[in-house]
N, C-alpha and C positions, 0 to 999 in steps of 0.2 A: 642451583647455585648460579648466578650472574658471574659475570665477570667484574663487576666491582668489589667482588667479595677481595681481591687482591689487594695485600697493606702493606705496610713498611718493616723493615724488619731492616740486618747489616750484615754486612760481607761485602770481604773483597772482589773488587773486579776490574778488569782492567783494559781499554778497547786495545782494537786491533786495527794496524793499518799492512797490510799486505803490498806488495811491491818495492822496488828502487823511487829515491828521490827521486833521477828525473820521472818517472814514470807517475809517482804519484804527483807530482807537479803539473804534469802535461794533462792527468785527469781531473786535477783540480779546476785547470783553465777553462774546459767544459762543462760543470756542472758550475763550478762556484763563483765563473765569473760569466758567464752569458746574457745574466739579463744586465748589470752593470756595461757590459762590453756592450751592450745596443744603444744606451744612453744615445753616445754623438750622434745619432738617428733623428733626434729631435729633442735635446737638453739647451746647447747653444739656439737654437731658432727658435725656442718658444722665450729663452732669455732677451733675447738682441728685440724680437717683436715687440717686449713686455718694455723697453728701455726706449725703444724709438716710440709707444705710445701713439702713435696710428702717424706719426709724423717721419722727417727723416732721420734716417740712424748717423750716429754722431762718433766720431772715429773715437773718440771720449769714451763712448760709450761701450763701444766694442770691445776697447781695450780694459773697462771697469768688468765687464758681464763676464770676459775668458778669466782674466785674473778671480774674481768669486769665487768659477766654477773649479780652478786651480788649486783654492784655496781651501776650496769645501772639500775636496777629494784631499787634500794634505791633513786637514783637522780630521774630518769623521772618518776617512776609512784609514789611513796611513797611520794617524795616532790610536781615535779611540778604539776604533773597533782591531786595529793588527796590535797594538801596545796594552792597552786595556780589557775590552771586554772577553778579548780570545782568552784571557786569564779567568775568568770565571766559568771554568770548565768543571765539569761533574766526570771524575774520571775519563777525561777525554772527549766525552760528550756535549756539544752546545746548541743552544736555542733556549725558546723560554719554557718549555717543557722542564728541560733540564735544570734550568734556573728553579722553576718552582718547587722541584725535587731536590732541591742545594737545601734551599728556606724552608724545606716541610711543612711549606704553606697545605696540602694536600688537606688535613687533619683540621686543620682550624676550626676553632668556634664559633658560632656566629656572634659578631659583634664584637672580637677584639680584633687589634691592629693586624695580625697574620691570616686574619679572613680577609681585610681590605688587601693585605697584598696579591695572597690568592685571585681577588677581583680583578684588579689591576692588570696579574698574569695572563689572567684568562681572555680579557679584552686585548693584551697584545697577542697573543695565539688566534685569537679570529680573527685579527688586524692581519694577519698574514693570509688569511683564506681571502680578506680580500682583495689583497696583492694579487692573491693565485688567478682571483676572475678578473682584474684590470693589465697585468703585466701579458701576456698573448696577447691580448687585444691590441695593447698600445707598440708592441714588441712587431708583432705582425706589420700590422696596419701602416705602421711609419716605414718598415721597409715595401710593401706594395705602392704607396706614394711615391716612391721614386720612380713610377712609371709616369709618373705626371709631366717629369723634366722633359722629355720627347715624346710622349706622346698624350699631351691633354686630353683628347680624344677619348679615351678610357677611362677619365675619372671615374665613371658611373659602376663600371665593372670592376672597384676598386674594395670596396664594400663585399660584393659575393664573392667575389676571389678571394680575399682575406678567409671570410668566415669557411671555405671548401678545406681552405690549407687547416684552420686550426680544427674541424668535424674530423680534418681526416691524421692530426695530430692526437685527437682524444680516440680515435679508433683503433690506433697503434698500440695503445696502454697495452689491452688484454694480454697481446701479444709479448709484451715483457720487451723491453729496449734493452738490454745487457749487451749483444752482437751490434746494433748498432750504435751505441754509447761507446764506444771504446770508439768510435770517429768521433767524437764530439771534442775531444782533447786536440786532436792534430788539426781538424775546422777552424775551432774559437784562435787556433796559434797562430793560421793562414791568417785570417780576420784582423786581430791584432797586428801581425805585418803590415797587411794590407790599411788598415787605418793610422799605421804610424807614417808609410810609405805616401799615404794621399795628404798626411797632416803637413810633412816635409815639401811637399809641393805647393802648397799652400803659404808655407813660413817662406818660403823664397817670391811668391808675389809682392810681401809685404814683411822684410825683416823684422818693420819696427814693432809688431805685435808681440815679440820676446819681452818687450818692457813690462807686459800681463803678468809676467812673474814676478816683481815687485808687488807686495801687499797693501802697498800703499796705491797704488789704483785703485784697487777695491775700496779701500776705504773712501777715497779721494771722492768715486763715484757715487757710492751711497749718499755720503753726508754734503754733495752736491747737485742734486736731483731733488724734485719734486717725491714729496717722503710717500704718497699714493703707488709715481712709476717704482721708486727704490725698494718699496715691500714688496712688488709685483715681482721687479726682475729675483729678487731674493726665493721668492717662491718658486719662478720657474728655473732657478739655478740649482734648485734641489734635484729636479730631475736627475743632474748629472751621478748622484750619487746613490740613488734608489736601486737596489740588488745588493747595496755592500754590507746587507745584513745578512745577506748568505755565507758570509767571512765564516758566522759566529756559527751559525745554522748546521752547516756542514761540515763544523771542523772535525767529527766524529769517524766521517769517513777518509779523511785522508790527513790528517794529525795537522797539528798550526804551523809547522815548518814549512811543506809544501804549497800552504795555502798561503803563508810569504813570502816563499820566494818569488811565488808565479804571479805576485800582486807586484811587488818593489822592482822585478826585473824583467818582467815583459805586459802587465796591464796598465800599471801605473805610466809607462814612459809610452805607451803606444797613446793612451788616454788624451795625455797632454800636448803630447805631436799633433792629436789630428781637432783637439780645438786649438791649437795654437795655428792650423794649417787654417779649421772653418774662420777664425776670427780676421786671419791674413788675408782669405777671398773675400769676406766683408769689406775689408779697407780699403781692397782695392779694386772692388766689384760690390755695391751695397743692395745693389738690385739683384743680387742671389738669395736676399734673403727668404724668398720663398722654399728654397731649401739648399741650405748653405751644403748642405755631408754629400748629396750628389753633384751638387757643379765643381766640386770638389775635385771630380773624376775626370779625366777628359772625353771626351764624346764618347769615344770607342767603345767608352767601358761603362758606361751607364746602365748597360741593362745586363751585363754582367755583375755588376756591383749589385741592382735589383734581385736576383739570383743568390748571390755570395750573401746579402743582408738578410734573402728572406730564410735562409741557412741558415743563418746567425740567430734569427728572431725565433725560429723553433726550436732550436738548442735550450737558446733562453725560458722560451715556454714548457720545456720539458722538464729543466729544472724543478722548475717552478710547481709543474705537477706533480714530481715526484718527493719534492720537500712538504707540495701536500699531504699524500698516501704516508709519507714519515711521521708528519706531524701530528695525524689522524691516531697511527697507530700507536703512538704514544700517548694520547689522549685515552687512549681506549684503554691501556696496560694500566694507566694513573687512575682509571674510574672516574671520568670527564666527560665522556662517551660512552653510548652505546655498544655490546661488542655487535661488531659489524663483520660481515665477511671480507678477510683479508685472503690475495689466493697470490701464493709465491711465485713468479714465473721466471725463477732459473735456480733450480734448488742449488748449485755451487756458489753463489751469490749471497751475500746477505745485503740487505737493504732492497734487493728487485722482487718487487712487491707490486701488487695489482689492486685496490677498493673501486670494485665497480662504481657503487654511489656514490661516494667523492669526486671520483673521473668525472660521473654525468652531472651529477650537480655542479660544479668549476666550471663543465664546457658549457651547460646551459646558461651561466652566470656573466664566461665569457661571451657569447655571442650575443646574450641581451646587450653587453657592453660595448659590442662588437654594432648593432644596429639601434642602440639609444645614441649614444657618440659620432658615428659614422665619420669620424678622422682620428687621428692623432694628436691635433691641435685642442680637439674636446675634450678627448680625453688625460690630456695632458694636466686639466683640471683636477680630475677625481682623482688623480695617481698622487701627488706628493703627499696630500693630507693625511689621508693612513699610514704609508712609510713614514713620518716626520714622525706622529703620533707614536707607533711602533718602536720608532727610535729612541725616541725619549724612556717609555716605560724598559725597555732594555737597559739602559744609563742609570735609572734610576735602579732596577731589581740588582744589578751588578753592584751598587752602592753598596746595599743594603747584605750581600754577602760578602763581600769584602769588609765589614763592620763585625760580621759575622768569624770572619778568620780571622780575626785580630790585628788588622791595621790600622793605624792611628788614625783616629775618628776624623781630626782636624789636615790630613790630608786625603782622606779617602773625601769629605765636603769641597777640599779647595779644588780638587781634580777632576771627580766627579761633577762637582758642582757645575764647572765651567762648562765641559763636555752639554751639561741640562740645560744649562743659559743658549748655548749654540741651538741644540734641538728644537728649545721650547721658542727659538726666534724662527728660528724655519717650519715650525708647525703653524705659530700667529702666520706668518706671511704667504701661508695657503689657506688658510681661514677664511680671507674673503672669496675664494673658489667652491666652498661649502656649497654657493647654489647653481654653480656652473657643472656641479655634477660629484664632488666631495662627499656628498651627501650618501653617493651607493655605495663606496666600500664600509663608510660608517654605518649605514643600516645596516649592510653583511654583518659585522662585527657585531651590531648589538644583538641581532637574531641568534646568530652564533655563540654568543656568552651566556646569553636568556638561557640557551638549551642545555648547555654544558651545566650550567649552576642548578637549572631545574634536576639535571639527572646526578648529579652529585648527593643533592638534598634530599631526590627522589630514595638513594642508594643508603641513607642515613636512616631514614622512616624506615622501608623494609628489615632493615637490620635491626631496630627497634622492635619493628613487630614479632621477627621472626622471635628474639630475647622472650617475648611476652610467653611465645605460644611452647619453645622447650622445654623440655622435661628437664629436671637436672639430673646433671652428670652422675652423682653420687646414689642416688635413687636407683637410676638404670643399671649401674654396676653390681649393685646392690643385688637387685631383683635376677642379675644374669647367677648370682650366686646360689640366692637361696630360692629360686622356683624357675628354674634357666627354660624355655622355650625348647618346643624340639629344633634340634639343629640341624640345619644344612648340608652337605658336604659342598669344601671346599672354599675359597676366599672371598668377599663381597669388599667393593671398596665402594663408601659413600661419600659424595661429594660435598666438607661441611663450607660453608660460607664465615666460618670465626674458627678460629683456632681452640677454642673454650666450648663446652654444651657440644650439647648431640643436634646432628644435624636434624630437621623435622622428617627428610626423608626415612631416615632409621627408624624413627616414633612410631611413623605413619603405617611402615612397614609391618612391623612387630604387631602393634595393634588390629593390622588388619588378616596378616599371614598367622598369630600364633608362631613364629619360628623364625629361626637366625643362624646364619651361614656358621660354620665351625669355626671359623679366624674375619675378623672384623677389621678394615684399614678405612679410616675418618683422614678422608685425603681435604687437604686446605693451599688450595695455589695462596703465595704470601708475595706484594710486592715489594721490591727492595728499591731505596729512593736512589738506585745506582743504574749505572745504565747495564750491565752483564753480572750474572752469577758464575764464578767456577765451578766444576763438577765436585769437588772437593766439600764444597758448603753448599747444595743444591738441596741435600734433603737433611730433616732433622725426623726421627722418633719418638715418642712419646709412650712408653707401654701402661695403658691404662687398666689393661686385666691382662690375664695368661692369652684369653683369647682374642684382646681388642688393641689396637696401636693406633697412636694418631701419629699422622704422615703429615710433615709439612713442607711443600717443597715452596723453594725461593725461587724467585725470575724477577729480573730485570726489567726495566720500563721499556731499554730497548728490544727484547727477548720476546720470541714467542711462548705462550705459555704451553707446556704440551707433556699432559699431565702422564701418561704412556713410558716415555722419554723418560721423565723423571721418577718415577717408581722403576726404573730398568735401569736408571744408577743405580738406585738403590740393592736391588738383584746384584749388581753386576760388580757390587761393592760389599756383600755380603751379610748385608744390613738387613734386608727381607728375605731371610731364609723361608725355603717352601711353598713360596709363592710360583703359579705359574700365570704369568700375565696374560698367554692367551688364552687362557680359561675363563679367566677372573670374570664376574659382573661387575660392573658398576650403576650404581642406582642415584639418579640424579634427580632434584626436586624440580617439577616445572611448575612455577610460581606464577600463577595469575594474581594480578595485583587491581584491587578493588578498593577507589575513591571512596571514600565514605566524610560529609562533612562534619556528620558529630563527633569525629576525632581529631586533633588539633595535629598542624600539618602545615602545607602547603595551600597559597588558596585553590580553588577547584579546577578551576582552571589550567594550572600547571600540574596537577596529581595527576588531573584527565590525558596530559601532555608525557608527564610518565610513563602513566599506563599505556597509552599508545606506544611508546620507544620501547617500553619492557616486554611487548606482546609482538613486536617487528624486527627486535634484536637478534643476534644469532644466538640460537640455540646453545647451552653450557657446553652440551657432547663435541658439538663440529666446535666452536670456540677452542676447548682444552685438546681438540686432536684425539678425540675416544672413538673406536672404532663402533661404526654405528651395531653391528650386531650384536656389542657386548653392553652394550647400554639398555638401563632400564629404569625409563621415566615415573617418577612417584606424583601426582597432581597435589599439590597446595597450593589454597588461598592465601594473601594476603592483605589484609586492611589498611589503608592511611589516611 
């Protein structure tokens, strides 16, 4: 049995946020807001560049590019995503995992509307893998450039520095960050002072840059500008708001209260201080714009601020890694993914989690990105177009469940709608960046969607086949009655892949031993489109003879499955009388799967791509947490 054998089923569940407000606030600063909190690093200077157009920058203009960036952080993170999409939460849970789990896109058939969303979903889920390989890089990278300010000298060693910090960020995973993540809250708070503090010194060079907060700049400047520079600046004004879809991301871990307060009352007003500070040393110093966020500082502190930012810029990339390993893992629980090995490193913790091949594939991803781009200016290219993208299909899946719960069609279009007109203007207006380097997180993404749909469809055939090759149920019941096998002593649990029919390992068995354990449990991990099961609704029974029971236990998308665990409620609940689990066998099918083209399928090419995943995956036993000595692998083929 795969791990995609996991389906939908219902029951309540309900997340958990542990700690005091401020406390989950102060934690939220650290995870949910770090890569957003790096933005001023290089959001305003790739803007201001994109507006002076290789010529001189025009106080016009300065004051049009901060009001944008003002204005994008008011619309998309302050309305849509803290007022809006934080509401399309899956018992507390959010991201687009979760979303796709709201829609039960999961199921879909091929060729109706709720497969094309599924699609859609799934393209925004790799969209964020590849956030995950351009955000360190670009996070990193801009804060190592502020060695530039004083000491040009070391451009060269700008590049290996970067990539040592971020080899030796991905070699920390294994190790589990829990002990030092509880500093990442009280850092990102410093930082935020600290960027409100340098924005404030800046507002005082040049008061008149307060005028940025009328909206009417922005417009002003758009619609008088050359419409080439006005898409440009548009594009690089995105920058400032790339991470605030970690609002939605993360709200699971620390509930949408604290991930508001710490937005509306210490990111949001540090945000705006310190471009309202960059746009003020512009005004009145234009020849900073080689890097407005460090002349920002005064001398003394330049290379303490390089220190402080490159602090800042690993917090952010930590995030970022570990909303990978989350996202992964929920991929894998949904049957999207392969199961892979996930290894916990703080079992008091939930959420700190380790996927080695995630870690290396990200860090490999990031470091090509790290020496194809070699600055922050390059990459400053490929980063908005997937976020922009991202964003939209979030807008749009939130629509479509909000239609779902019953809100008025003709306002969930006029709210939503608008919210899509915003995104889908900031994704055209990094569109012409496509070849400036755009291009690699959207290949990430389409590689990444190929594989998940191949193993989806993969996961469909198999279970097909396997339908062909069962015995039925009634037969085998049957025959246990009227010509019963010698029996076993003691409990056998067989792992089935469907709630219905006998598993093939059972068949295989019988057929080939002559004989069957005295008490029979037809165990079926089932997955629930929620994110936690209570103990309460964890297992269900089925008694299908005196001596046979089908065991169905429920988990959650965020849950690990751990099949052990769950037949020990059951014990512990009274439900499996006579069983002793450390006795018990379990007999699990190891399923080689064999490409054949005369049977209608997938083309070969992609079955062969199955077959590879399903032969590399982790094992059912380690996957469901079965202790390897009680396990006993049955060999079957199957065809597709």
């Amino acid at each position: 049995m795969t791990q995609g054998v996991l389906s939908q089923s219902s029951a309540p569940s309900h997340g958990e946020h542990h700690g005091s407000l401020p406390a989950l606030t102060l934690g939220a600063l650290g995870v949910v807001y770090g890569d957003i909190g790096t933005s001023p690093l290089y959001a305003l200077k790739e803007a201001a560049r994109a507006a002076s157009a290789g010529g001189t920058l025009q106080p016009g203009a300065i004051v049009g590019c901060v009001s944008m960036i003002l204005w994008a952080l008011i619309l998309i993170i302050s309305l849509k995503y803290s007022l809006l999409i934080m509401r399309a939460d899956n018992r507390g849970e959010g991201g687009i995992m979760a979303m796709l789990a709201l829609l039960k896109a999961r199921h879909a058939k091929p060729g109706t509307a709720r497969a094309y969303v599924l699609v859609v979903g799934l393209v925004g889920a790799a969209l964020l893998y590849g956030d995950g390989a351009i955000t360190p890089a670009i996070s990193v990278l801009s804060a190592i450039e502020g060695l530039k300010v004083d000491a040009p000298f070391l451009t060269p060693a700008i590049v290996p520095l970067t990539a040592a910090i971020l080899i030796g960020v991905f070699l920390v995973q294994s190790k589990g960050t829990g002990f030092i993540g509880k500093l990442f809250g009280p850092i990102m708070l410093l930082w935020f002072i600290a960027l409100a503090l340098l924005g404030i010194r800046g507002i005082l060079m040049a008061p008149g840059i307060l005028s940025a907060i009328n909206p009417l700049n922005a417009l002003y400047f758009i619609t008088h500008t050359a419409p080439l520079v006005g898409f440009a600046v548009l594009g690089a004004t995105f920058l400032a708001v790339t991470g605030g879809e970690a609002m939605y991301a993360d709200m699971g871990h620390f509930g949408p209260l604290p991930i508001r307060i710490a937005w509306l009352t210490v990111v949001l007003p540090a945000l705006m201080l310190n471009y309202f500070g960059q746009g003020g040393l512009l005004l009145s110093h234009p020849e900073a714009l080689e890097n407005p966020f460090y002349q920002l500082a005064p001398d003394w502190a330049h290379y303490p601020m390089v220190v402080f930012a490159t602090a800042a810029a690993v917090i952010a990339s930590q995030a970022v890694i570990t909303g990978a390993f989350s996202l992964t893992r929920q991929a894998v629980q949904l049957g999207l993914f392969p199961a892979i090995r996930i290894k916990h490193t703080a079992d008091d913790q939930k959420g700190q989690i380790y996927i080695p091949i995630v870690n290396w594939l990200i860090c490999l991803a990031t470091l090509t990105s790290v020496f194809m781009f070699r600055s922050s200016d390059a990459l400053a290219g490929a980063y908005g177009i997937a976020v922009s993208l991202l964003m939209a299909i979030t807008t749009g899946l939130a629509a479509l469940i909000a239609l779902k719960w019953g809100y008025n069609p003709i306002l969930v279009v006029a709210v939503n709608g608008f919210f899509l007109l915003i995104d889908l203007a900031f994704f055209s207006a990094n569109l012409p960046k496509l070849h400036e380097g755009g291009w690699y997180p959207l290949l990430l993404a389409m590689v990444l969607t190929m594989i998940m749909l191949t193993w989806r469809r993969g996961l469909v055939l198999v279970e097909a086949a396997r339908a062909r090759q069962r015995e039925p149920e009634k037969a085998f019941l049957d025959m246990l009655a009227t010509n019963p096998p010698l029996r076993l002593p003691g409990t056998a649990a067989f792992l089935a892949s469907a709630a219905r029919g006998l598993p093939l390992s059972l068949t295989h068995f019988v057929r080939h031993n002559h004989a069957l354990h005295e008490r029979i449990l037809l165990v079926t991990g089932k997955l629930q489109e929620i994110p936690r099961v209570s103990d309460e609704n964890r297992i269900e029974l089925i008694e299908l003879a005196p001596s046979v029971t089908r065991v169905i236990l429920h988990f959650g998308f965020m849950e690990t499955p751990h099949i052990p665990s769950g037949l020990r409620c059951g014990v512990e609940r009274g439900l499996l009388r006579g069983v002793d689990l450390a006795e018990m066998s379990y007999y699990i099918g190891r399923e080689t799967v064999i490409p054949r083209e005369e049977i209608a399928g997938m083309a070969m090419w992609r079955e062969a791509l199955f077959a590879f995943m399903q032969r590399n995956a982790e094992r059912s036993a380690a996957h469901f947490h079965i202790p390897a000595k009680q396990v006993v692998e049955v060999g079957v083929e199957i065809e597709i």
